[in-house]
N, C-alpha and C positions, 0 to 999 in steps of 0.2 A: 447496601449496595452489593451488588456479583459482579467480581472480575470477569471482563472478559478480554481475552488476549487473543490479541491479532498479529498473525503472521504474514508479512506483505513483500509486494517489492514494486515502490512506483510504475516500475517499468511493463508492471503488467497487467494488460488490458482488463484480463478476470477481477484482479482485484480493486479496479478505480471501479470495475461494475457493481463486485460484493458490495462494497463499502455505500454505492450509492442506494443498493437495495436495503441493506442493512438503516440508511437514515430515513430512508422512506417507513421504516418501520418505526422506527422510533419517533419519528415525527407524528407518526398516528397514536402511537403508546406515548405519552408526555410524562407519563408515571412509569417509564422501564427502571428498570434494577442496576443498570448495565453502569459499571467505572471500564473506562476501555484503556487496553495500553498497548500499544503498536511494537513488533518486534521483527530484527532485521530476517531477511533470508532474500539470499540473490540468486535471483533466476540463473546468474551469467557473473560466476565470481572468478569464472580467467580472463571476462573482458578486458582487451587493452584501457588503459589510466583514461585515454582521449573518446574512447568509445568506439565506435564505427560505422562504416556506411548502412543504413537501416536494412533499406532494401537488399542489398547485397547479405546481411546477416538471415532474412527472413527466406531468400532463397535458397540459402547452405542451411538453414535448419529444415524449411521442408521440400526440398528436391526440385528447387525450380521456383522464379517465379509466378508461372500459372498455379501452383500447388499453394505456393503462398497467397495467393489474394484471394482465393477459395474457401480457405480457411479465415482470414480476414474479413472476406465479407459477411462469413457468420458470427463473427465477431461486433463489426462494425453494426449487424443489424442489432444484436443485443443491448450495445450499447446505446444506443438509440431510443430504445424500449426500454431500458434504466432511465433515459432522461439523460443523458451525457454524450455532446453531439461532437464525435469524435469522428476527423478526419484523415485517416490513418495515410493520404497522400501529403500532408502538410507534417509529416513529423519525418525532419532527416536522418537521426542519429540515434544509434543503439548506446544506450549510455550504461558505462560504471555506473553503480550505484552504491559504491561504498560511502562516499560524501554523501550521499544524501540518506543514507542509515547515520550517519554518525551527526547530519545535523538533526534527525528524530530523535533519538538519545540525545542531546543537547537539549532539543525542544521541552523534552519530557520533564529535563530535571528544573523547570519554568513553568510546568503545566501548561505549555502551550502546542501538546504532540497531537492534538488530532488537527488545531490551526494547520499547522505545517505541511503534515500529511493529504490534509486537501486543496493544499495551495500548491504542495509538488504533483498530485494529479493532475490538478488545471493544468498547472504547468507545461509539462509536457503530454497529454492527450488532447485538451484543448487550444493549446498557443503554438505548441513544436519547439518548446524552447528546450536545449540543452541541460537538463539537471543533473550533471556528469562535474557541469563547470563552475567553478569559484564563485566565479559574481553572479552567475544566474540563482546558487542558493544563498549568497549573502543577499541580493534581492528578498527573498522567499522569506529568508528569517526576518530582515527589516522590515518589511509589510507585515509580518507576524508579531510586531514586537517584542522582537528580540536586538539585543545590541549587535551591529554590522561589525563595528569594529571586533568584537571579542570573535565573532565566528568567523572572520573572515582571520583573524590570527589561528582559530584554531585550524581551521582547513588549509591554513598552510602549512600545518604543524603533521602528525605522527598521532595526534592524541585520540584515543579511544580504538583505532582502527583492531588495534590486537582486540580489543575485547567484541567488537562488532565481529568480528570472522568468527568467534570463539562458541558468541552466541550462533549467528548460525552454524555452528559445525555441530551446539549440542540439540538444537531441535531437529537438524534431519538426523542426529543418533536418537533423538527419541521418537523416530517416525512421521516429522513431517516431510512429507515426499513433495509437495505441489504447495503453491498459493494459490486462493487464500484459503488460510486454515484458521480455524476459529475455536478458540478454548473457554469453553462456560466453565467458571469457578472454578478452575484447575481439577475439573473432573471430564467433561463430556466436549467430546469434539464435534464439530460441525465442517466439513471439507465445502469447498466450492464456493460460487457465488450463488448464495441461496435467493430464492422472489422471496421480496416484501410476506407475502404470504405465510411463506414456514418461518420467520423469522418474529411475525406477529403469534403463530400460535406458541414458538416456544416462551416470548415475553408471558402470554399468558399463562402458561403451565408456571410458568416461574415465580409471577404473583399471586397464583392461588396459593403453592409453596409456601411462600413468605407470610400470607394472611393466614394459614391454615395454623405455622409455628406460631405467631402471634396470639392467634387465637385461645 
């Protein structure tokens, strides 16, 4: 198997899309290489705890809401075109997303971080639901089989949050500038949400690789 390590942040559009391109790829390759591990980095790590008005965030980031839904609609069509029918007027709130890095790391150490991972995309791209907030990820985790009670003590707790800030502090000192960013075997980076397409040829280059050592 080759690591690959994923740097995400629910909350962002590009990468509910990578992630959907990336499975489409995989889905066509049923013999990839690929052990995946999800790693934090917040788009918006001075968000207020409760989050914020979406709309009102989307127009102080791009100068206006006419600026905003322009860039959104190129958004939204992509998304589309992934297969994730995403309706950027149903979703209220720009969410913290430190609780939902810290219930990935949780997940992970259960082997259940890519469950999670795609059930807080649904979550909020597809539903609008708040994943900022307690019982909406003690939901997440429950559904994922994970214990409600234990995670719903830990997110009320302090626990892990140093180390979630920590890791992201040291992947943007080692250059990751944007999500999603994507690490083959801790060697070769991949930026963006790549098409099904490039993500099929590199499975390929990767198993000739492997058969060629083998051989």
């Amino acid at each position: 198997m080759i690591r690959l390590d994923i740097f995400s942040d629910p909350v962002c559009p590009w990468c509910a899309i990578g992630k959907a391109h990336l499975d489409r790829a995989m889905e066509a390759h049923p013999d990839h290489p690929f052990r995946i591990e999800w790693h934090p980095f917040q788009l918006n790590p001075d968000m207020p705890k409760a989050g914020m008005d979406r709309p009102t965030y989307l127009a102080d980031k791009f100068g206006g809401p006419e600026a905003a839904a322009k860039v959104y609609a190129r958004i939204e069509e992509a998304a589309h075109a992934a297969g994730i029918p995403i309706d950027f007027g149903t979703i209220p709130v720009m969410c913290n997303t430190l609780d939902a890095h810290r219930l990935i790391h949780w997940a992970g150490l259960e082997g259940r971080q890519t469950a999670v991972v795609s059930a807080l995309f649904k979550a909020y791209w597809r539903e609008g639901r708040d994943i900022g907030a307690p019982a909406v990820l003690a939901d997440i985790a429950e559904a994922c089989g994970m214990e409600r009670a234990l995670v719903e003590r830990l997110l009320a707790s302090d626990a892990d949050a140093d180390d979630i800030a920590a890791r992201d502090a040291d992947a943007r000192a080692k250059g990751v500038t944007a999500v999603p960013t994507f690490l083959i075997a801790q060697q070769y980076v991949v930026s963006g949400a790549q098409p099904p397409e490039v993500w099929g040829n590199i499975i390929d280059e990767l198993l000739a690789q492997i058969k060629a050592v083998e051989a």
